[in-house]
Structures are given as C-alpha cells and as structure tokens.
N, C-alpha and C positions, 0 to 999 in steps of 0.2 A: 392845274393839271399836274399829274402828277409824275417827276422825270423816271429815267430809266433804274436811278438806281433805289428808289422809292418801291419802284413798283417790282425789282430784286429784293427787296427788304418784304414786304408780304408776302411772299411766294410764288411773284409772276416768275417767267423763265426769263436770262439772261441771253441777249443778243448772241453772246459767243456761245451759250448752252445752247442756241437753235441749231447755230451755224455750226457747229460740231458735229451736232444727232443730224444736222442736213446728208453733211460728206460723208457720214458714215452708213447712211441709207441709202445716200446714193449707190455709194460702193457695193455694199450688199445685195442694192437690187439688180443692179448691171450684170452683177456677178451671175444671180442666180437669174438669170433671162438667160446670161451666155450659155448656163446649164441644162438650161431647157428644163428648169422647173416650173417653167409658167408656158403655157401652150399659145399659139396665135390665136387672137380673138380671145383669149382669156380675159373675165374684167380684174382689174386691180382695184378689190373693195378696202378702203384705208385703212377698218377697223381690224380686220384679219391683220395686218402686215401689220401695225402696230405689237401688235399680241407678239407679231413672228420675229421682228428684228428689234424688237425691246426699245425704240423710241416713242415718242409722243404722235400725237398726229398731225401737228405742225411741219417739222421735219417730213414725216412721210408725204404731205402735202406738196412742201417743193420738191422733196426728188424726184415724186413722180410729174411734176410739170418738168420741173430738167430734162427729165427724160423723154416725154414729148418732144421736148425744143430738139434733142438730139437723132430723135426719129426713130427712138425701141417702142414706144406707144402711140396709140391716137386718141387723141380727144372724140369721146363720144357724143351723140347730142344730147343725153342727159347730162354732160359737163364729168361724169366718170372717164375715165382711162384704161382703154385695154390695149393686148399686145399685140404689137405691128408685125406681118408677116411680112415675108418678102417673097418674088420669083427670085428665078433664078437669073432670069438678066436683068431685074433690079441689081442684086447683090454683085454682078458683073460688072453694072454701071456706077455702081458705089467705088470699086477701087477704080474703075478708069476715070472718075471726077478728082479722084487723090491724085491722079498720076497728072492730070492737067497744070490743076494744084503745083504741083510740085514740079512741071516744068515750069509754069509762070513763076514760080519762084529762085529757081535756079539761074533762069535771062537774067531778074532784078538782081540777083548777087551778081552777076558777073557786071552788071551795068555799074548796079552801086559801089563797088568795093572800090574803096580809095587805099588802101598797100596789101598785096600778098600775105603778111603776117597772118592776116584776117583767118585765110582759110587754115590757118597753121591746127586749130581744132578738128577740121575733117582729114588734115592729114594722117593726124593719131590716131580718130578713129580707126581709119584705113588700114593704120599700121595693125593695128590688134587685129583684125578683121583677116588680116594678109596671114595671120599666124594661123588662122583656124584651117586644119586641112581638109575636115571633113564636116558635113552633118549628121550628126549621131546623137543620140538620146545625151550621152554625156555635155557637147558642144555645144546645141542647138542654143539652151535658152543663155546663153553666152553671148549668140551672133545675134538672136532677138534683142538683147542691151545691146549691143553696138551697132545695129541696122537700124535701132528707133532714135539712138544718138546722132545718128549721120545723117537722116534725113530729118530732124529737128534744128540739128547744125547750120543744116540747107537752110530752113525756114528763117531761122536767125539771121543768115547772111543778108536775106533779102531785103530786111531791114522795112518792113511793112506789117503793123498791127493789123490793118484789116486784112491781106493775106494770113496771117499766123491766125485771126480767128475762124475763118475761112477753112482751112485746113484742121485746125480742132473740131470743128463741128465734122469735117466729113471723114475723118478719120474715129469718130467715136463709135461709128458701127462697127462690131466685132469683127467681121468679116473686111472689112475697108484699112484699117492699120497695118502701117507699112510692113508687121514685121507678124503679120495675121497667117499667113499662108507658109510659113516657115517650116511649122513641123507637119505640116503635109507633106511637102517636099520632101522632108525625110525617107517618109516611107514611099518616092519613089525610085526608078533604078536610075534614072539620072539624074539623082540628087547631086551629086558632086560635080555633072557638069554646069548643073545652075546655079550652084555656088561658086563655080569659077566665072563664071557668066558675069553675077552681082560684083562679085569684087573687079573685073575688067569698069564694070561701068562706074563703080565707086571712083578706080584712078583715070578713067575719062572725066567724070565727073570734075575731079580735083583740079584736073588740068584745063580745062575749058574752063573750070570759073576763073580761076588764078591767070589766064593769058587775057580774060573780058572778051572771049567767045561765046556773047551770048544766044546766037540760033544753034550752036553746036551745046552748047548746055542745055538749054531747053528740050534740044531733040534727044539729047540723053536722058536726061531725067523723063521723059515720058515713056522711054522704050524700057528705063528698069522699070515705073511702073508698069509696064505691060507683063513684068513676069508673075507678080502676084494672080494675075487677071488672067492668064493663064495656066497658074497652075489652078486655081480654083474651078475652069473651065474641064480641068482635066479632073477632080476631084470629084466633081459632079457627075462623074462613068465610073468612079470606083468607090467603092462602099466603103473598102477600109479607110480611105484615104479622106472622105468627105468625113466620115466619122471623129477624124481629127480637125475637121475646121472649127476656129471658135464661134460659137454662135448658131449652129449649124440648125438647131429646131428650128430659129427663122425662119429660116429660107424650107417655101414651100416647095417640093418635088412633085408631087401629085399630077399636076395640070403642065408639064414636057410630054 
C-alpha cells in the first residue's frame, strides 16, 4: 500500500493541503451564512461551492459537516446539507446556554485557582476595557477583542477541556458570542450605560474569582450573560438595531 508521501508524489493531495482548503472553507462559509448569502432551508450543493470558494470538494465536504456539528446546517435525509434557521427564542436560548456556560465556568476558576497571580490576565483585560469611555464606531471592535479575551480568560481559568469544548461549540453561532451583541448596543441610547454595566461585572468578576467566591462568581457571570440576551431581545423590536446582529438571516421573524 501505498504511504502518504507516495501517494504526494503522483498527485494525490497532501494531508496538510486538505486541512488548509478545510479552514479556509470553513471560514468562508461561516462568513457568508453570517451574511445571509445563503437563505434558511437553502441546500448546500458541493459542486457549486467548490466553483465559489476555489477549493476541492474534499475540504468543502468537511466544512460543511463542521458546520452541521456547529448547528448553521442540517443534515438532510438525502445525506445533503441545508441551512438551519432559527426562532427567535432559539437564538435567545443560544446565548442563555453561553451564559450557563460561563457561569459553570467561573465557580470552577474560583474553586480551582491555586494563587491569585492566575487571574493577573483578566485583570489587564479589565484594565484596557476600564480605558474605553464609550461605544462608538471608532471603540467598538476594540472592546469586541477585549470582551472575547476576557471571557476566554474565564474559560481558561476553569481549567476544564471539556467545559472549553462545550463553550466553543455554543458560542459558534453567530448570534451566541460573547461579544455578538456589541454593536447593536451601539446603536442604542443606553449604550453607555451597558457598557458601564459590563465593566462593573468584569471587576465583580475579578474579584469573586480572586477571593474563591464561587456562587457570587457564578451568579455573576450568568447576569453579564444575561445582557447580550437582552439586548438581542430588544433588537428584535428594532429594525435598525437587528439589522446589525451578526447572523441575523437566521433567525426566522415571520412566525412572532
């Protein structure tokens, strides 16, 4: 039989040449699903998308199973893949399983942590975060890296693989990331006080993991998540404001 680099040497594709065109399909497709170039209940036929994102159809093959495993497709019974829609208290219950998430995460940091240094990364965050005065077009995707940093941080702390995978899976819906609802918030008039809102619970945060108060962390980290889940609550009555969710073709409106 013949080994891998044999079968490199006649022109088969190389492992790493999959696994390259895989991520970069991935990427692509994610993207454009968040763009709503692909409508719910659209099929995803392989040969087309090959044509489109200029890889093979091996690569197109697993991204689009990834993407299944992640919950943007379904598997059809003819074994194709079309696109998942959602309601809209799906996509409500997507960030409140992030926020559970993420307070079972926050308890296990404050349980686990053996010396305060630990948390010395969320404290930087914080600090950057503390700088930012406002949400503005200029700021925003500023505080989106440092809000995806911070509650990553968190996951880290917890010091649990299968939480961290957990958490990556429910955070890959576009609408479900920590830091998804952000420039919504923007365009509302109490942008600024929900960004003082976030940074209070960031330095609660820091301080109940750091003292191993873990039901006063846990209950915190559930109530920031609760502000994504609300603002997306509120987005969903304003057109300009849903306009900006990512992912927003998803989520079916029709049937409220």
């Amino acid at each position: 039989m013949a080994n891998k680099s044999e079968l490199a040497a006649f022109g088969g594709p190389r492992p790493s040449d999959v696994a390259s065109q895989t991520a970069r399909a991935l990427f692509s497709l994610r993207e454009s699903l968040m763009r709503g170039e692909f409508a719910p209940g659209e099929r995803m036929a392989e040969l087309p998308l090959v044509a489109r994102f200029g890889v093979s159809r091996t690569p197109i093959r697993l991204a689009l199973e990834r993407l299944a495993h992640m919950g943007l497709l379904d598997v059809s019974a003819s074994g194709g893949f079309t696109v998942r829609g959602y309601t809209p208290s799906e996509a409500l219950d997507a960030i409140e399983i992030r926020g559970v998430l993420e307070g079972t995460a926050a308890r296990l940091a404050s349980e686990r942590l053996v010396d305060r240094s630990e948390v010395d990364p969320l404290r930087r965050i914080s600090d950057e975060i503390e700088r930012l005065d406002r949400l503005t077009l200029d700021s925003f995707g500023d505080y989106m890296d440092f809000n995806e940093a911070f509650h990553s941080a968190i996951i880290d702390l917890a010091k649990s693989v299968m939480l961290r995978r957990a958490f990556e899976h429910a955070v890959s819906l576009p609408f479900a990331s920590p830091s998804a609802m952000v420039f919504p918030t923007s365009g509302f008039a109490h942008a600024d006080a929900t960004l003082a809102i976030a940074k209070e619970h960031h330095r609660g945060l820091i301080e109940a993991i750091s003292n191993r108060h873990g039901t006063r962390a846990e209950s915190l980290a559930r109530e920031h998540g609760f502000i994504g889940r609300r603002v997306l609550g509120m987005a969903l009555s304003d057109s300009e404001a849903f306009s900006k969710v990512p992912g927003r073709s998803l989520i079916d409106l029709s049937g409220r």
